[in-house]
N, C-alpha and C positions, 0 to 999 in steps of 0.2 A: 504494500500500500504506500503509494506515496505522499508524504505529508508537509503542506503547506505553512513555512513558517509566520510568525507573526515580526514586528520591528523589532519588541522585545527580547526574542529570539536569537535573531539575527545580529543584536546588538551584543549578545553573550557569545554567538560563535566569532564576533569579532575580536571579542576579548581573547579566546582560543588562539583566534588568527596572528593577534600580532605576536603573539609567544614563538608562534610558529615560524616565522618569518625573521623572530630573535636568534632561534635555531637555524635555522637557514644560514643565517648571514655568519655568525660565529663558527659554524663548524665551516663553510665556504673559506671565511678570511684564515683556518688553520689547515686549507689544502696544502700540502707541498712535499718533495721530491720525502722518502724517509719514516713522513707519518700514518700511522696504521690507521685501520679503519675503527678499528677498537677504542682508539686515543679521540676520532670524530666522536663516538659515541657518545666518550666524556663529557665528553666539552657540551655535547647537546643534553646529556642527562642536566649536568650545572643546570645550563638555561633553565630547564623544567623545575629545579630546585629553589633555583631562587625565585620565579615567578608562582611557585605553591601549585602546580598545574601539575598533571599526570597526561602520561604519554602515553597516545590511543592504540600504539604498536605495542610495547610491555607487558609478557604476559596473554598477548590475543593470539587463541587457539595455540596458545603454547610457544611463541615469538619470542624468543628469549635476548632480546634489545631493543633499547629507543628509539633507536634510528634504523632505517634499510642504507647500507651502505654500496653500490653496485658498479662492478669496474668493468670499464674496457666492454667485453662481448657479454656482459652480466644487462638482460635488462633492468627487472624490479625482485624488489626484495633481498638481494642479498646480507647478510648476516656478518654484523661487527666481527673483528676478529684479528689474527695477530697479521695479518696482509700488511706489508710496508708497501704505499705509493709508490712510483717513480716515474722520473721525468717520461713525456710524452701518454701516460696515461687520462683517462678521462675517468671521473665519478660523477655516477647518479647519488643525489644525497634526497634523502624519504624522510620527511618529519610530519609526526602530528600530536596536538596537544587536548586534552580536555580540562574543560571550566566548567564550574557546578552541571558538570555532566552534561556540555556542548561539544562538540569535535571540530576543529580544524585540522585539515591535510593540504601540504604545500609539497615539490618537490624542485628541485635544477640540480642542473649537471654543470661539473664545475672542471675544467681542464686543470693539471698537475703541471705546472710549470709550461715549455715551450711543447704544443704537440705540433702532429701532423696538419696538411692545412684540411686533407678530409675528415679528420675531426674534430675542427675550427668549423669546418661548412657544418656539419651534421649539430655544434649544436648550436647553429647561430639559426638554421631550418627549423629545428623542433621546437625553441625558444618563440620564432615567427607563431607555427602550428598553435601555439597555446592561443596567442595575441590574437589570431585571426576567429579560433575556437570561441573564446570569451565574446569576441564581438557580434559573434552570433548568436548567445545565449540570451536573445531581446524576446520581453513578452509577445505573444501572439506567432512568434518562430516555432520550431518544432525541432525537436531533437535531433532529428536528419539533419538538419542545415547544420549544425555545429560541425558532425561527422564527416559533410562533403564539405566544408572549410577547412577540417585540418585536412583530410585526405586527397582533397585536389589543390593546397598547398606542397603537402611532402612530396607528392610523385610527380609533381609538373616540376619538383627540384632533383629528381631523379631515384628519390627513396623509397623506400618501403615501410608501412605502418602498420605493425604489430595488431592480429585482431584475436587473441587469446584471453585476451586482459585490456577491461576500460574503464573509464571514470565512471562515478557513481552518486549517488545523493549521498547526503550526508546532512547531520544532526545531533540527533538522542545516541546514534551509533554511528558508528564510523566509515558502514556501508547500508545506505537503505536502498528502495527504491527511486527513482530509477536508473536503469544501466545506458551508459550513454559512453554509445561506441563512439571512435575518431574516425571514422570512414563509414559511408553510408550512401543515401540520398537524399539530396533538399526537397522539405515539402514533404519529410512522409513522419512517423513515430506521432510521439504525443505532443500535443503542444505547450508551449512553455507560459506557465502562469506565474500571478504575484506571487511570492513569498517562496520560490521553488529553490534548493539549494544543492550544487551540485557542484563534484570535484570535476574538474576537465584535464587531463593529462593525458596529450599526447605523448606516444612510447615509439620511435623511429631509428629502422635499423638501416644500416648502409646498405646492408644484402638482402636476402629474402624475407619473408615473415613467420617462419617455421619456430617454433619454440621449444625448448624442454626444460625442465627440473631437476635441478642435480642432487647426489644424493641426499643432501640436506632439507630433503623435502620442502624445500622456500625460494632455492635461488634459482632465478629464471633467465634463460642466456638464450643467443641467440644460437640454432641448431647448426649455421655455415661457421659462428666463426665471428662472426662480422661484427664490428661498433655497434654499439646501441646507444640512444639518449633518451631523456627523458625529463619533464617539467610537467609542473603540476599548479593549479592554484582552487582554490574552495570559492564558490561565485554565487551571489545572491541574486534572482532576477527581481528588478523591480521596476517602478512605470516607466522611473529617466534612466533605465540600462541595467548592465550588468555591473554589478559590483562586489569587485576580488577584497575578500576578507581574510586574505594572506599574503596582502602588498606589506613593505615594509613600513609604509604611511597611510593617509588619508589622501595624500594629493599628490600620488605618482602610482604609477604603475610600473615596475620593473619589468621587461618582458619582449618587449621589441618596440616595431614600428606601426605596421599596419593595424588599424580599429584600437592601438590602442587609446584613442580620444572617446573612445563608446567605452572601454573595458575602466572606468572608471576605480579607483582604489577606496578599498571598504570603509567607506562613509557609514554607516547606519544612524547596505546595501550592497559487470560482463555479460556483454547481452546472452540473452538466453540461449543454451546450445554452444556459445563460442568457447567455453574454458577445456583444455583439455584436458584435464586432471579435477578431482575434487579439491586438491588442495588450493586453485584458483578462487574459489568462493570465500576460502578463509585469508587472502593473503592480505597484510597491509598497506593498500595501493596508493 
């Protein structure tokens, strides 16, 4: 069921959000050549510590870290640990926070010192894919348009985007209804009302979109091999737009270029069949 929030509401997952976006930026500014992913972790648990908040990953279905930490050919979820970075690597960094029992989920990928320039493109692409995402998340749209936004972004850039795992509502839990694929058609799913609250994260790999699960029943890599990126932000639909309630302010949006003048920064404001594993239902996206 999907449930419509109130301002109220939306004003406590904002609270959530900016925690998240605290996380975000701290464990980002201690990317570099040397430091594990176990040490990000830290550093984001701190955040969660000092703002009195609890992390919506911690413990879910058994998720034993704060953070998803994910390198190189790892899409989502990867699992903190003794992993040293090094130069030319890329990480996906996964954070979420809860407030008197609201959720915020943010994600970016953050390059390891100097990399390659294909994965310079890939996430300066997937970074766009959110941006254009968000601005189609406008009352009276439909959840198709967001889908053929990000999807006819990535691949008119020459990528491929990931359809095992998609953005989701978000709220009371950290996964509700609905599931909101990045690839699709405009014009078709449900249409987008007040108070609708949904993560958007595009997941974009250089190679194919084939996926699997390694044995730690969590990390999910791409099947060729290939780069993966991935960004994420929690977005409120309301009458004057969409509004990201995991920007690092009220009056920016960090993310790209295009629509982000609609993707407005939180003012307060998997599809079915596609997972290929059960552990897709539980993961923290």
């Amino acid at each position: 069921m999907v449930t419509l929030k109130t301002t109220e509401q939306i004003a406590k997952m904002r609270e959530a959000g900016k925690i998240v976006a605290a996380m975000l930026a701290t464990t980002r500014d201690a990317v570099k050549p040397g430091v594990t992913t176990a040490d990000l972790d830290r550093i984001a648990a701190g955040v969660l510590a000092r703002a009195g908040a609890k992390s919506s990953f911690l413990g879910y279905y058994g998720y034993p870290a704060t953070i998803c930490t994910s390198v190189n050919e790892q899409i989502v979820h990867g699992i903190p640990g003794k992993r040293k970075l090094r130069e030319g690597d890329i990480i996906g960094i996964d954070a979420g926070a809860i407030v008197d029992g609201w959720h915020a989920d943010a994600a970016i990928t953050v390059p390891v010192g100097r990399v390659s320039a294909q994965a310079d493109t890939l996430i300066r692409v997937t970074r766009e894919a959110l941006v254009r995402g968000i601005a189609a998340a406008r009352m009276g749209n439909r959840l198709g348009d967001i889908g053929a936004a990000v999807q006819q972004y990535v691949e008119g850039e020459g990528f491929s985007i990931v359809r095992n795992y998609v953005g989701h509502g978000i709220g009371r839990a950290m996964h509700e209804e609905p599931q909101v694929p990045n690839y699709g058609l405009a014009d078709l799913g449900r249409v987008i009302k007040e108070g609708l609250c949904i993560a958007i994260e595009p997941m974009v790999n250089v190679g194919g979109i084939a996926t699997r699960v390694l044995d730690d029943s969590w990390t999910v890599v791409t099947e060729d091999g290939s780069l993966s990126a991935h960004f994420e932000h929690t977005v409120a639909c309301l009458p004057d737009g969409p509004l990201v309630l995991t920007a690092v302010d009220w009056g920016s949006f960090e993310g790209g270029s295009a629509g982000a003048g609609e993707a407005r920064a939180g003012r307060t404001g998997r599809t079915n069949g596609t997972t290929s594993s059960d552990a897709a239902s539980k993961v923290p996206a």
